[in-house]
C-alpha positions, -999 to 999 in steps of 0.1 A, spaced: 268 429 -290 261 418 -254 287 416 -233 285 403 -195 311 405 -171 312 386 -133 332 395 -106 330 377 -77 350 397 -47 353 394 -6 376 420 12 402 434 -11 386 467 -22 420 485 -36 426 453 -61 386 457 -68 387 493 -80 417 484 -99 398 455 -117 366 473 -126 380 506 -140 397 479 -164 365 461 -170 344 489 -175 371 507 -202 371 482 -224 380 490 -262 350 463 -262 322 479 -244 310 456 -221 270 458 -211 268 451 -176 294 441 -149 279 417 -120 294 419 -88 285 398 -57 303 411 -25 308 379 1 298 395 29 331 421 29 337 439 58 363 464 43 343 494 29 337 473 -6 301 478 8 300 511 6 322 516 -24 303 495 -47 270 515 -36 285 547 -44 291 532 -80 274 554 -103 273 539 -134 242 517 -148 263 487 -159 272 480 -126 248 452 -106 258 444 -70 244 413 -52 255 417 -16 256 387 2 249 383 38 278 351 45 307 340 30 294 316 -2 330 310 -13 343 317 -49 321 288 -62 288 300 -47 297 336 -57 301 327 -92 272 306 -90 251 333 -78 265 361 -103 260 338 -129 223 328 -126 221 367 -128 238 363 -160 218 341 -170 187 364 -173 204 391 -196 207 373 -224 249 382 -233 261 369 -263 297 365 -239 302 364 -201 337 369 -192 341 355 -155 372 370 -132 381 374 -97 387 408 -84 428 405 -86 429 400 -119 432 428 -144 423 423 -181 443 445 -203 423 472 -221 414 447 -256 410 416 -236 378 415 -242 382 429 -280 407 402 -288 383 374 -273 349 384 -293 378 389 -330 390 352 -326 355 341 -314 339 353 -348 365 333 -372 360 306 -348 328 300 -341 334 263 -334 345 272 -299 319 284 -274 347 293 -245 381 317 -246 407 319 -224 439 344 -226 466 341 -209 473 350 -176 506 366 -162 514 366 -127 547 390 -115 553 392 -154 555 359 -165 527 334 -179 511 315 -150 506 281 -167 482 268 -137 455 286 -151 452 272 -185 451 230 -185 445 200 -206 432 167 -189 465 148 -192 442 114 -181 410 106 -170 417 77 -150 434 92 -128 421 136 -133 456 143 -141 457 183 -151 485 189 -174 494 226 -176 498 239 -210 536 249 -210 547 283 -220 563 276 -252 528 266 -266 513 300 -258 528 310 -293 496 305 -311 456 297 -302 450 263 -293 425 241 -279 427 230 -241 399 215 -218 409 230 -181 406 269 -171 403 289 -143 377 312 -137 403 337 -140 399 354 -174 377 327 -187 348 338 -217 318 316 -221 293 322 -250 259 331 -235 242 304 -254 263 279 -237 261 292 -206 227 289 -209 227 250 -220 255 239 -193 241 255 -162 259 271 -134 288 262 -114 282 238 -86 277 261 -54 286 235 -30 319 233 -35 328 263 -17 363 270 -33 385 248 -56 371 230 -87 336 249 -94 359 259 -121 368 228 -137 337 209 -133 322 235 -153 347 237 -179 343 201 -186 303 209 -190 316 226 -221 308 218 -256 338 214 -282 366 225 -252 382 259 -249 403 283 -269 434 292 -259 438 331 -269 476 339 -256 465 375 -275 443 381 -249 462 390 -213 453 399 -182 479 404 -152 470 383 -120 477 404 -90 486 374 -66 522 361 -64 535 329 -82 536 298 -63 567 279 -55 559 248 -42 580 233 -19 582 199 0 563 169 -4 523 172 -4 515 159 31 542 184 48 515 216 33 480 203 35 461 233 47 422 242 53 417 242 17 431 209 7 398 198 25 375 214 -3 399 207 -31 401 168 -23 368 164 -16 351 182 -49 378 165 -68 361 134 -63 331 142 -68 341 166 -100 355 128 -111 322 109 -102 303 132 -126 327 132 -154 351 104 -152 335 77 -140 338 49 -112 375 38 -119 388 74 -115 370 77 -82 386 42 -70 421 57 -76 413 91 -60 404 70 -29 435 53 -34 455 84 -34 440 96 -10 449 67 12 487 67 5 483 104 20 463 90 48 495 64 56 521 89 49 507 111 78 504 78 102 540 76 97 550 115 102 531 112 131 567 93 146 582 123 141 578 140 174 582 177 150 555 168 125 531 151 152 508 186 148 506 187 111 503 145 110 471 151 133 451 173 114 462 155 79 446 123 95 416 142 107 411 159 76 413 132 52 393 109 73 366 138 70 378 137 33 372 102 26 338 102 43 325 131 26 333 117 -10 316 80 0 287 101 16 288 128 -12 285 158 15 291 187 -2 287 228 8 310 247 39 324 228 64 326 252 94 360 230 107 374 242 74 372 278 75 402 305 74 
């Protein structure tokens, strides 16, 4: 059996290490392990070129591409080595040692599937972002699967490309991830690419080194850099799935953001943070009736 494995990584070499002395011990041997550095400036450079182990590809890239061009650019490399699985991970998270032998055991008594996710733990409790049903279409609602239902597999539509496992036959039929995107949503727009939805595997863990994310305050109060990416591929992630209707009420909540910040603009306190909310969801709004896509160098960390 074939088994791929892409890591996409940028500046975090300690967390790197970490992940690929977990991919490459595997009770599941794995075949090869494609990495594409983006453009680190660390020492992951130099550590990955001291790697001496044939399994290991590196694709060093000369710019940031974001995680949805590095995936896209590990993957078409996937795409040549005919896996019969591709397990696609981030460099923070660590599978445990039978991830990978837990995902190929239920894959073979259900073949009906052609994707796997386990479940992902963050500070030792599941992270239910990462695993997602489509709770309605006319409005891309994600509805996380809630942690009681991780007591048995079951099919969802939504994952992360954090500990998600793609047969190699459908990776080949769906295509890659849409580099443009930059970050946010690659990973959904591809899972919705995917023939018969995805398996929930709770068997299967990994730990996600990050820390869990307590959101606090209304949404206009924390739009960052990133909300730029996330808004705009969301729309267009809608366009090619969900149709015209879903992208008329994206618009529209888009909007109501657009008036909320006119009116925290009044508030001498929130005047900064109103400012670049109007500016960025102008640029938003544009973008999606425009369909501009790829890095926007006024939304960079």
């Amino acid at each position: 059996m074939r088994i791929g494995v892409v890591i996409v990584t940028y500046n975090r070499i300690k967390l790197l290490k970490e992940c690929l002395e977990r991919v490459l011990n595997q009770t599941q041997p794995v075949t090869s392990v494609i990495v594409v550095d983006n453009n680190s400036d660390d020492g992951t450079k130099e550590y990955l070129d001291s790697i001496d182990d044939d399994r290991v590809i590196v694709s060093h890239e000369r710019t940031n591409l974001g995680g949805a061009g590095g995936f896209y650019k590990a993957l078409q490399i996937a795409f040549t080595k005919n896996f019969d699985y591709v397990l696609i991970i981030d460099d923070d998270a660590m599978i445990e040692k039978n991830y990978m032998k837990k995902i190929v055991d239920f894959a073979d008594k259900n073949p009906e599937y052609n994707a796997y996710a386990g479940a992902v733990y963050t500070e030792g409790m599941i992270d239910t972002y990462h695993r997602r049903k489509l709770g309605s279409k006319l409005i891309f609602w994600e509805k996380m699967i809630p942690k009681e239902m991780y007591n048995k597999p079951r099919k969802i539509e939504l994952a992360t490309f954090c500990g998600l496992v793609i047969r190699g036959d459908e990776l080949r039929s769906i295509g890659l991830p849409v580099k443009d995107y930059f970050i946010w949503y690659d990973d959904s727009e591809f899972c919705l690419r995917i023939d018969g939805g995805i398996a929930l595997v709770p068997r299967a863990k990994l730990n996600h080194k990050t820390t869990l994310n307590y959101i606090t305050g209304n949404i206009i109060s924390r739009i960052t850099w990133k909300h730029y990416y996330g808004y705009r591929n969301r729309y267009d992630c809608a366009k090619k799935h969900l149709g015209p209707l879903t992208c008329i009420m994206i618009l529209g909540e888009y909007s109501v953001f657009y008036a909320g910040s006119l009116v925290m603009y009044l508030n001498a306190n929130k005047r900064s943070q109103a400012t670049y909310n109007i500016k960025m969801l102008t640029q938003v709004m544009t973008d999606c009736l425009t369909g501009r896509l790829g890095k926007n160098p006024d939304y960079l960390p």
